[in-house]
C-alpha positions as CSV (number, residue, x, y, z in Angstrom):
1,X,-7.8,27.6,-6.9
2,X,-4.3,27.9,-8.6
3,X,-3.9,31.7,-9.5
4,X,-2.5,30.6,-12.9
5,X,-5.3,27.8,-13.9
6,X,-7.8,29.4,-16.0
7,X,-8.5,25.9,-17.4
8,X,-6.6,23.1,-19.9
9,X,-5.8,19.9,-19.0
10,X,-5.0,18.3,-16.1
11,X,-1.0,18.0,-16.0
12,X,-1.5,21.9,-16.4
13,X,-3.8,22.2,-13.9
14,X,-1.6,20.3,-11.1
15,X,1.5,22.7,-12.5
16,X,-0.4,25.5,-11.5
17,X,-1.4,24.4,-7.7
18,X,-4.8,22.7,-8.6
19,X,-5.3,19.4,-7.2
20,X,-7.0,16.8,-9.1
21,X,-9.8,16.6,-6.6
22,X,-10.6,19.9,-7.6
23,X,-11.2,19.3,-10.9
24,X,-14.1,17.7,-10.3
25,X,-15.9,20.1,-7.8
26,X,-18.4,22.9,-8.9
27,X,-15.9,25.1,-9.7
28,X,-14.8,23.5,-13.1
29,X,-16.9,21.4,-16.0
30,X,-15.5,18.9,-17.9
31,X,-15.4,19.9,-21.4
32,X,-13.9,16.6,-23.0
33,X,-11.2,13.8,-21.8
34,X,-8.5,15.7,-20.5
35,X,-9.6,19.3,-20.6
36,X,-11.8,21.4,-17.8
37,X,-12.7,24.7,-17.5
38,X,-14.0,27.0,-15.2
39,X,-17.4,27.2,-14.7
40,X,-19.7,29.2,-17.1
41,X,-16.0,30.2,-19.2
42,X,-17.8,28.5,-22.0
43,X,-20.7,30.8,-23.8
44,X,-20.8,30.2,-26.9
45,X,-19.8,27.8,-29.7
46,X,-16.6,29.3,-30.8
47,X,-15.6,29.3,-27.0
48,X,-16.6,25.7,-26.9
49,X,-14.4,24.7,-30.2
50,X,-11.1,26.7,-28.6
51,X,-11.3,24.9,-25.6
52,X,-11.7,21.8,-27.8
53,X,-9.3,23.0,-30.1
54,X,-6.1,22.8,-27.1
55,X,-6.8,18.8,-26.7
56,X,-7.0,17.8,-30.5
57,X,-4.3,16.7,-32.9
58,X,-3.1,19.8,-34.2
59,X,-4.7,18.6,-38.1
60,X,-8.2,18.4,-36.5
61,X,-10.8,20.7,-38.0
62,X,-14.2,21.8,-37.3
63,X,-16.6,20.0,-39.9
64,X,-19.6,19.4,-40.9
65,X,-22.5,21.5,-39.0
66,X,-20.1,22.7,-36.6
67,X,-18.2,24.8,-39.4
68,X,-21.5,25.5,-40.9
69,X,-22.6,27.5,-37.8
70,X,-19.0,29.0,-36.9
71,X,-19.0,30.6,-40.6
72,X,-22.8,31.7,-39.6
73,X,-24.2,29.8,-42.3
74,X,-28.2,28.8,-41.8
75,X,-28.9,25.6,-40.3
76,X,-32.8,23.8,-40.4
77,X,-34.8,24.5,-37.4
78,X,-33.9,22.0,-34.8
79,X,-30.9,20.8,-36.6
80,X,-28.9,18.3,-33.9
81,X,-25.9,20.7,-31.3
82,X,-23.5,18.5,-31.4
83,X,-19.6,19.3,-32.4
84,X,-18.2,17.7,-34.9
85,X,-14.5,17.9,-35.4
């Protein structure tokens, strides 16, 4: 692994030694287009919207109940996971 890759996107990745092969064995996950990580870097959902956070427009925000559960507001039991930015 490239001793400076501790995940980003993919032109960073190669900058650092990491060949793009690599990428895509068990020792990174694919977080969104362009962005991977190393494996099991990701625990919780404020780790998941920084990663996100280096591969949006810089005007992107968190919304919905993505910013509803980062400001540790209640959400319904069972209310859908998924990020919305």
């Amino acid at each position: 692994m490239g001793k400076d890759f501790v995940g980003g996107r993919v032109s960073h990745a190669e900058a650092c030694g990491v060949a793009r092969h690599r990428l895509r064995t068990g020792d990174f996950e694919r977080l969104a287009h362009d962005l991977y990580l190393p494996v099991g870097s990701v625990q919780t959902l404020t780790d998941h919207c920084r990663a996100l956070a280096c591969v949006l427009p810089p005007e992107a925000v968190f919304t919905h109940s993505t910013a509803a559960r980062l400001l540790g507001l209640p959400l319904p039991t069972g209310y859908p996971r998924d990020i919305h930015a």
